[in-house]
N, C-alpha and C positions, 0 to 999 in steps of 0.2 A: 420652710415658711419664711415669707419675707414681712418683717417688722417696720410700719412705716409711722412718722408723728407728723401733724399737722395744724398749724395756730391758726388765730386772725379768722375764722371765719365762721359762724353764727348758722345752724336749722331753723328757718322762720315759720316753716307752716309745711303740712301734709294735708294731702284730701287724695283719696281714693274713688274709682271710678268703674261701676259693674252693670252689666244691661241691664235692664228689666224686665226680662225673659226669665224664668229658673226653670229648674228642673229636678226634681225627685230617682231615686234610683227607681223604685216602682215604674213612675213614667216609662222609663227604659225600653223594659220588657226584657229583659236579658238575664232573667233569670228564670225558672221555671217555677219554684216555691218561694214563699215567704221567708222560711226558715234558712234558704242558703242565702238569700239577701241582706236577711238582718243580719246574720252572722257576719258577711263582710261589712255592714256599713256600721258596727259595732269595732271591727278590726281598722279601719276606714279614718272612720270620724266623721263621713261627710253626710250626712241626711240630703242636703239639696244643692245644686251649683247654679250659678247665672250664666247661663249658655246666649252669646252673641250669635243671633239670625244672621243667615247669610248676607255678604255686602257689609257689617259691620267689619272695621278694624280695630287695631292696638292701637290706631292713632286717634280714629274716632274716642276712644276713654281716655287717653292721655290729653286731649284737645279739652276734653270738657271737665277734668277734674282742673289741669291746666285754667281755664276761664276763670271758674271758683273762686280759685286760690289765690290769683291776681288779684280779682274784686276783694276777699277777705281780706286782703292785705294793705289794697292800697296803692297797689303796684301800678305804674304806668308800663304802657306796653314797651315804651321807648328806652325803659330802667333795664331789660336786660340784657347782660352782657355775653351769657353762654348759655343754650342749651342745649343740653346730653338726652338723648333718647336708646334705653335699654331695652330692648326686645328681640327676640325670636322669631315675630311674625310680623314683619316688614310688609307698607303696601306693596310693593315692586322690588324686583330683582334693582333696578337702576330707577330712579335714584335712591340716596338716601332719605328714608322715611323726618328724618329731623329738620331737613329742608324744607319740605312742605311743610311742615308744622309750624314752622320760622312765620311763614308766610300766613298760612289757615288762623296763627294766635295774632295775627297782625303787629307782630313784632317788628322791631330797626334791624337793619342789616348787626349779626350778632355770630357769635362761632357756635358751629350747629354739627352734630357728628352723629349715628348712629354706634350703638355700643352691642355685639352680638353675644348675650351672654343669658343666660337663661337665674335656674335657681339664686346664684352665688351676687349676679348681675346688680342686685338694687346697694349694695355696701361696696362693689367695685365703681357703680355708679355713679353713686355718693363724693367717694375719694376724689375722682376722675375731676366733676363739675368742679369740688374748693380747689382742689391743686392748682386748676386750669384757672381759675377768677383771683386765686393770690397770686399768679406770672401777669395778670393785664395790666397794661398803664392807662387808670383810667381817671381823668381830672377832672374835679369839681363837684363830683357827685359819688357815693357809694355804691362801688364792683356790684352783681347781683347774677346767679346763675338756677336757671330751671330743670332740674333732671326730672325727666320722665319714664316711667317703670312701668312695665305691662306686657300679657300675650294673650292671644284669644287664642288659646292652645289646643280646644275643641274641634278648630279648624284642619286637625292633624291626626284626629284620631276616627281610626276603623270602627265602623258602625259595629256594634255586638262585643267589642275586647273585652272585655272583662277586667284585664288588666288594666285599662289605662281611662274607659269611658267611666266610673265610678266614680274617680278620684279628679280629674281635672275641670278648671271652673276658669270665665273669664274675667280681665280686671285690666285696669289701667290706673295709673297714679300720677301725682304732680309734686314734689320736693322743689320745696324754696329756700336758697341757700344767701346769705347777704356777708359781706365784710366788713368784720366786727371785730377791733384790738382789743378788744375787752373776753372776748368768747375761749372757752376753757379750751388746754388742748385736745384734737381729739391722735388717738390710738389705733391705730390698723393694722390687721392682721390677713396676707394676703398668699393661696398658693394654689398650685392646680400640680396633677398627676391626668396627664394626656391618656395613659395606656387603660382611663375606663371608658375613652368614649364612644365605645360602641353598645354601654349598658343602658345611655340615653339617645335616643340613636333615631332622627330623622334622614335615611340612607339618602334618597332620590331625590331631584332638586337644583343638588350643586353640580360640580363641575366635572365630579368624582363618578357621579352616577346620573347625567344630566336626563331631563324628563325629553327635551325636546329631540329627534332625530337627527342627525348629521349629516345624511342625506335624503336617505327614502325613511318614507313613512313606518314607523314600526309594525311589527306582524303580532296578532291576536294576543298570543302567548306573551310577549316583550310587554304589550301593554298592562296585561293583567298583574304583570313582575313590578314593574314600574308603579302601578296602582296602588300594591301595596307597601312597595318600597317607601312611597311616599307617604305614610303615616307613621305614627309614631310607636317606638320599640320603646317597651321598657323591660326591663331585667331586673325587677323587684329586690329578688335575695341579693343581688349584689348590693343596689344601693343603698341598702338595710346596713349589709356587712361594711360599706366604705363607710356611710352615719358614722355607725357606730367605733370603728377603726378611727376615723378622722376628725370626728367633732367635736366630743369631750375634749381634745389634747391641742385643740384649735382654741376654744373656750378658754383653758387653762393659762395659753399661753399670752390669750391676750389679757388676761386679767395681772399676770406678773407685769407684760410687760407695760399698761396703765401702772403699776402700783396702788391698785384698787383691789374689794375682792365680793365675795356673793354677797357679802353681807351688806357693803355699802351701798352697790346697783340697784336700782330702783326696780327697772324689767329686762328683759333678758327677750329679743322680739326675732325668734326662732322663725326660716324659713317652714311653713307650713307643710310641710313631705306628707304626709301619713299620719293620724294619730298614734298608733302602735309603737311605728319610732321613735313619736317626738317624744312618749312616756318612758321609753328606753333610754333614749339620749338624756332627758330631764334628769332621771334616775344616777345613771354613768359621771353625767357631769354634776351632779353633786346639787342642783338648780331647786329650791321654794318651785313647787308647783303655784305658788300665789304669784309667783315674779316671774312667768313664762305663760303670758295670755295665747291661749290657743281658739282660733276665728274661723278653721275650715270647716265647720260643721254645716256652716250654710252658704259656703264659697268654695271651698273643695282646695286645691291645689293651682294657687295661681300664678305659677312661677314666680318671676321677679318682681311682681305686684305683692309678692304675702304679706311682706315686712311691711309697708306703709299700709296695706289694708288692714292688718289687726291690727297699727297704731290708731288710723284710722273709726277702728269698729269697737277697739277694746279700751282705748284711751283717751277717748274724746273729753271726759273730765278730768284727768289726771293728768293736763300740758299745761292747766294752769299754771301751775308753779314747775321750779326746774326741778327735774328730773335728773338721775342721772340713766345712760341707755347700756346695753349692751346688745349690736346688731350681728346678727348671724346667721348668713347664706351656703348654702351646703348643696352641689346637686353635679348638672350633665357638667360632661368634661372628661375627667371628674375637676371641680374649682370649687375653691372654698374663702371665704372672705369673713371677717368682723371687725366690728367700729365699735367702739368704745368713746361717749362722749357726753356731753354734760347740755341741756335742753335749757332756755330761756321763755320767758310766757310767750303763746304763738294764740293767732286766732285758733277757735275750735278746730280740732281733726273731724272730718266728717266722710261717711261714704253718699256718695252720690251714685242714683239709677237712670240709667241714660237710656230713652227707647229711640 
């Protein structure tokens, strides 16, 4: 694991961003009795998700949580200096989705990147945005950087899985990050093991397993391969086993190395995996089930969006006053990340429904 610290720079605001579409497991239809549905969505957590209609994107909710957050803040469009956009489900192959975005928020020319990281993504994201706004030389006015977090991950999945249609929901998010000598340091905890990434596993696509043909058109069978190549694999037990293997001693070690411990942290804003896990993990790592708000019951699984959407949805009164945080992303890869850091009053957290 890599131990990273970081000064000078202030969390000003979160708002989170989900369609207003939802959907029920019933809805489904993918199950044949009541009895084996509740059972999973009992194992689950999720009762209902907000599933983005075709034609939306992650950048469509990043855009408008994005708007929000600016207007709550106060923010001129001309004040930003970076923004990071994290996601998995990019408009386009080329360009980068952060670009347009630049443009779509009416932003000044500003440094603008996509970040391809799923779970782990929104506390790598984080880091990325202050690092990058404490290296600018920026005179006369105060640095400011906007990270954007989200996937419409439903865009990826097989109609019928079982495994994976239950659990995932869409989101999109907006963090406002400003530069501030006064702001507490924050604590990072940063690492990935490559050899699981085939437990989260969108095959078809890249370059590896491209959809498009090379020369001649693909034949029946290639298509229907490619069809399902391109949705998304999950391998349940394992990412249970890596959780639990991984996150506890991720937890642990960012807590040594703040010089903090459970007691002092305020919340503990766990990537939303599963609720079965997250009671496992809570359990392992030693965590107050009061200090570990859990928000997928009516959002499900929304990757790099989870962490600001239960701020979002579980703390919209509790930014009042400073908090202290503990942030922690756990998923594909396998990649794992935590922040540990200390909160200032911010306009409300709020989720916003976008149709």
């Amino acid at each position: 694991m890599t131990i990273a610290f970081l000064s000078g720079v202030a969390l000003r605001g979160v708002h989170a961003c989900v369609p207003a579409d939802f959907r029920t497991l019933r809805e489904e239809g993918i199950f044949e009795n009541d009895y084996e549905r509740e059972r999973l969505e009992k194992s689950i957590g999720v009762l209902s998700r907000h599933v983005a209609p075709q034609g939306m994107c992650t950048s469509d909710l990043c855009q408008h949580a994005a708007e929000h957050l600016l207007l709550d803040l106060g923010w001129s469009r001309d004040s930003v200096d970076v923004l990071v956009l994290v996601t998995q489900s990019s408009d386009f192959v080329i360009p980068s989705t952060a670009c347009a975005l630049q443009h779509r928020l009416g932003l000044s020319s500003c440094l603008s990147f996509d970040i391809n990281l799923g779970c782990s993504g929104y506390a790598y994201g984080l880091w990325t945005a202050a690092s990058l706004l404490k290296t600018l030389s920026i005179k006369g006015r105060t640095g400011r950087a906007l990270l954007l977090a989200g996937d419409v991950s439903t865009s990826k999945l097989m109609n019928g899985d079982r495994a994976t249609v239950p659990l995932f929901g869409d989101a999109g998010s907006a963090s406002a990050l400003e530069i501030d000598d006064t702001a507490s340091t924050w604590t990072g905890v940063f690492g990935t093991d490559g050899g699981g990434e085939r437990h989260i596993l969108v095959e078809a696509g890249g370059l590896r397993k491209p959809l498009l043909p090379p020369k001649e058109p693909h034949d029946e069978s290639t298509q229907r391969d490619l069809f399902r190549s391109s949705r998304l694999h999950l391998n349940g037990v394992e990412v249970f086993n890596f959780t639990l293997r991984s996150v506890p001693a991720l937890i642990h070690e960012l807590l040594q190395a703040a010089q903090t411990s459970v007691e002092k942290v305020d919340y503990f804003l766990l990537h939303q995996a599963n609720l079965m896990m997250l009671k496992h993990l809570i359990k392992k790592a030693g965590l107050p089930e009061t200090k570990a708000p859990i928000s997928m019951e009516t959002y499900g699984n929304t990757s790099s969006a989870s962490i600001p959407l239960t701020i979002a949805d579980k703390l919209s009164d509790s930014l009042k006053q400073e908090k202290e945080l503990v942030m922690v992303g756990f998923g594909v890869g396998w990649s794992w990340s935590a922040i540990n850091l200390r909160t200032q009053e911010m306009p409300t957290p709020r989720v916003i429904e976008f149709k």
